[in-house]
C-alpha positions in Angstrom: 192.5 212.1 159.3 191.6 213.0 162.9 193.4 216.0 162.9 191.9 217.1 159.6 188.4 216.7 160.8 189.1 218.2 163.8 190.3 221.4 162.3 186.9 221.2 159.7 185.4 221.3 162.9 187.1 224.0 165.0 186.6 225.9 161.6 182.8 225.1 161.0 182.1 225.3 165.5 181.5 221.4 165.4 183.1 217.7 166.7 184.0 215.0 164.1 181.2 213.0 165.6 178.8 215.9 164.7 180.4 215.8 161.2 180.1 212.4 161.2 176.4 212.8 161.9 175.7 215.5 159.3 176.9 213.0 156.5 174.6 210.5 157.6 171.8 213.3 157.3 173.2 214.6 154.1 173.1 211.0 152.8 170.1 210.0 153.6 168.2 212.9 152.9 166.2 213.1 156.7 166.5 211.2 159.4 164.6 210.6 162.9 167.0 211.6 166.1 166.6 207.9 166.7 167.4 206.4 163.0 170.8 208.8 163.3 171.7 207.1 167.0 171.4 203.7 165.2 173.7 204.7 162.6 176.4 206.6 164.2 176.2 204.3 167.3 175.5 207.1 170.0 172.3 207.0 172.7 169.4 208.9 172.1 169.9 211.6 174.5 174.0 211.9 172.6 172.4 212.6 169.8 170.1 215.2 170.9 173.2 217.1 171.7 174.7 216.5 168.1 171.8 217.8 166.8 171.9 220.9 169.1 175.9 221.5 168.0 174.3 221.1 164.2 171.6 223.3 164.3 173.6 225.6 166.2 175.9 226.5 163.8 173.5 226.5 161.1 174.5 223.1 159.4 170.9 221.2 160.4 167.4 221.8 161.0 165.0 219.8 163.0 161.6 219.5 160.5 158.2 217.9 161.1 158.0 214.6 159.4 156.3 214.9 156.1 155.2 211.3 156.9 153.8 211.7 160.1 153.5 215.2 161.5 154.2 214.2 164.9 157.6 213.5 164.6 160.4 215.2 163.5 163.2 214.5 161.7 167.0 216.2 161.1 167.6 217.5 157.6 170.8 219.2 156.3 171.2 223.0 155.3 171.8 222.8 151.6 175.4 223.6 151.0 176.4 222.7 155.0 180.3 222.7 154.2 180.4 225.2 152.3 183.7 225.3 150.3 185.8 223.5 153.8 186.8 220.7 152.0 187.3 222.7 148.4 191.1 222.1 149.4 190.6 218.7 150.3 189.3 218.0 146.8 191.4 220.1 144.6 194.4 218.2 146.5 193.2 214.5 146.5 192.0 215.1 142.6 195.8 215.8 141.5 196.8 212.9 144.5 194.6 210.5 142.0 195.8 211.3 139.2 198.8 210.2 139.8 198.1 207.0 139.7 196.7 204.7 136.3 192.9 203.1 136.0 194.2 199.6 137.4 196.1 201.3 140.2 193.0 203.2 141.3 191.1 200.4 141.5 193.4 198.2 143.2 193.4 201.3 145.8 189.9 201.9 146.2 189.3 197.7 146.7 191.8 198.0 149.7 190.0 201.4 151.1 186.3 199.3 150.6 187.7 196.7 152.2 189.3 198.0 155.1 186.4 200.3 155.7 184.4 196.3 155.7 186.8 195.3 158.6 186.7 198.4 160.8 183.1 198.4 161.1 183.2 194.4 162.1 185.8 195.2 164.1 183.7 197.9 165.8 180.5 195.6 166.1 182.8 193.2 167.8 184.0 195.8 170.6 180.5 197.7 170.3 178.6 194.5 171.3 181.0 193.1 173.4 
């Protein structure tokens, strides 16, 4: 998984944290520089160098606030990935078929579940 994000990132000019940080954006519409540090647990100042790296390559854009003109928030460039994980798609859609209804779903309640305990287990460490 690392080494896959860290080829989409070599191939798009990024880091996996910045990818990380342009699906928060992309999922959330807009978000403040200081919302996205909450969420992807970096500082302030981090993220202002994520967003640099994103905007950059052409992948985000810093926009005033609709909300409150003083502040500005990080939007995504429609279509940021492009077609870089077309592959990725096409290849995990024939992976899935593979398997029936009931063993899907017995696969995606491990995956939900194990994505529950790694980000307890990184509140533990995070908090100390």
């Amino acid at each position: 998984m690392v080494a896959f994000h860290e080829a989409v990132g070599a191939s798009l000019g990024v880091t996996a944290v910045d990818q990380r940080a342009l699906a928060v954006i992309m999922g959330a519409g807009s978000v403040s520089a200081g919302e996205l540090a909450r969420e992807i647990g970096l500082t302030p100042g981090a993220v202002t160098g994520v967003v640099d790296r994103l905007v950059r390559a052409g992948l985000a854009r810093r926009e005033p606030d609709l909300e409150d003109r003083r502040r500005l928030v990080i939007t995504a460039v429609p279509g940021a990935f492009g077609d870089t994980f077309a592959g990725l798609a096409k290849a995990m859609e024939e992976l899935t078929d593979r398997y029936t209804p009931a063993e899907q779903a017995v696969i995606a309640d491990w995956v939900a579940n194990t994505i529950g305990v790694l980000r307890e287990q990184t509140r533990i460490l995070t908090e100390g």
